[in-house]
C-alpha positions in Angstrom: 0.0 0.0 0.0 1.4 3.7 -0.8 0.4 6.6 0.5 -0.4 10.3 -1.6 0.1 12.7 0.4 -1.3 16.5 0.2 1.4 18.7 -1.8 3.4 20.8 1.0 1.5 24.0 2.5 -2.0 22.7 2.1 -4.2 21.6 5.1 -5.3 18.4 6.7 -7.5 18.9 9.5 -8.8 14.8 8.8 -7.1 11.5 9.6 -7.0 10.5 6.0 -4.8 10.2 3.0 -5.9 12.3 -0.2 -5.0 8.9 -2.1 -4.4 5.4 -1.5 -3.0 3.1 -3.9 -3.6 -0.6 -3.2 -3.3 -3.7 -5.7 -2.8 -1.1 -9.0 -5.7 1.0 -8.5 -5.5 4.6 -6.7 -8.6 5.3 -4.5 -8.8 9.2 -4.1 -10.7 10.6 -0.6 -13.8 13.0 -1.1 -12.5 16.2 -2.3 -14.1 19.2 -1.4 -13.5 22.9 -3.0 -11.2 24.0 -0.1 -8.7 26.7 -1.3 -5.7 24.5 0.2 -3.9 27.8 1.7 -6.8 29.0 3.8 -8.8 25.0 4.4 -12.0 27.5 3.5 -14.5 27.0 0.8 -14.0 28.4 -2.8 -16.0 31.7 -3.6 -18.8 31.3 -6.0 -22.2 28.6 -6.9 -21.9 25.3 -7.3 -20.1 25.1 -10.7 -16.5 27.1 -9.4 -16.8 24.7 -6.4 -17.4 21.5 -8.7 -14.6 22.8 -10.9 -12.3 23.3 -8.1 -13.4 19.6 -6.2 -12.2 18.6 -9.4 -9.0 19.9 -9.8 -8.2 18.5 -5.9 -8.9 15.2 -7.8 -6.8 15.8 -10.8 -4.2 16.9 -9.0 -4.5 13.5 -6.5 -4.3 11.5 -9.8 -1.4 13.0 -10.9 0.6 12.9 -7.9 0.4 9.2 -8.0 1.0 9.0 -11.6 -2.4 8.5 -13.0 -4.9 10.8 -15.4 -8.3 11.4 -15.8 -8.5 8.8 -18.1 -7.1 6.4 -15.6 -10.6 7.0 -14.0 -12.8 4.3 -13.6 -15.3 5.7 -10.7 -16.7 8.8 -9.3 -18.7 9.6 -6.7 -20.4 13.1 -6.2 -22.3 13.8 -2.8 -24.5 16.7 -3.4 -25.6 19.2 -0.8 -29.0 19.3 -3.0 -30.1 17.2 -5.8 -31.0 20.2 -8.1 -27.6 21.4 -8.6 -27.2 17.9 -10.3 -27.3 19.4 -13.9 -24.7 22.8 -13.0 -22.6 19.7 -11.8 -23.3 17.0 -14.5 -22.2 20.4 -17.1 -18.5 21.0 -15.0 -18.6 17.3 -14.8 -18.5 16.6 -18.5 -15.8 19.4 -19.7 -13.5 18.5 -16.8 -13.9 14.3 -18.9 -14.5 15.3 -22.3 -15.0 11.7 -24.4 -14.3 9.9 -21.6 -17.1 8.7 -19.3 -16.1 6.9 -15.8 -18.5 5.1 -13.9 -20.2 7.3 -11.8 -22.6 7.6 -8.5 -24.3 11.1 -7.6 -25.9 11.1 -4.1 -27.6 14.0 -2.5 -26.8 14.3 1.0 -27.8 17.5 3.2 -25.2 19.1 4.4 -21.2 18.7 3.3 -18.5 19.8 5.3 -17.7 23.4 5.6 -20.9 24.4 4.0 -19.6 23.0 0.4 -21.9 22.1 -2.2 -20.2 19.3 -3.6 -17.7 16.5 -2.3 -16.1 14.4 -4.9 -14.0 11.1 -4.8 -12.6 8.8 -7.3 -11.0 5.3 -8.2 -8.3 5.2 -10.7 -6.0 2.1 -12.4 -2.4 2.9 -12.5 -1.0 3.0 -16.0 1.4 0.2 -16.6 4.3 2.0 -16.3 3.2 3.3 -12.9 3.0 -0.2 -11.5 
């Protein structure tokens, strides 16, 4: 099992690993839209804070040698199920052609007061094995 840690400078207030890679496949923790200097919630509606939930992913993938298109699995938690197309529309720019498996569930409340929480499963690319 390897550990991906949170680039230097950013927060952790959780016992948790942003990643965790285990038999090839990188499992990435929910990832909310925390600007990582100040551990608070992005400015803005539901599509800067889907947008910036996903860069926290991309940039989890990345660290452990993986790319979007390494993703097989997303879940999105969703403070309320009506933002689901402003989410669904960040969603599929942020993917293009491809289209992981994915599971939206609307929850109440998120921590911090975000909108959106989202967490992934990647394989490793061969040469990252």
């Amino acid at each position: 099992m390897k550990f991906i840690e949170k680039p230097e400078g950013s927060r952790n207030k959780g016992h948790y690993s942003p990643g965790v890679i285990m038999n090839n496949i990188l499992y990435v923790s929910g990832q909310l839209p925390l600007e990582p200097a100040t551990g608070r919630v992005v400015a803005g509606d539901v599509q800067a804070q889907t947008k910036y939930a996903l860069q926290h992913v991309e940039a989890v993938l990345e660290r452990a040698g993986c790319s979007k298109e390494d993703v097989g699995l997303c879940r999105i938690y969703l403070a309320d199920i009506s933002l689901w197309d402003q989410v669904n529309a960040v969603y599929a720019d942020f993917f293009g052609s491809h289209m992981p498996a994915r599971v939206v569930v609307p929850t109440r409340t998120l921590h911090f007061g975000a909108l959106v929480e989202i967490e992934a499963m990647a394989e490793l690319p061969d040469e990252n094995r």
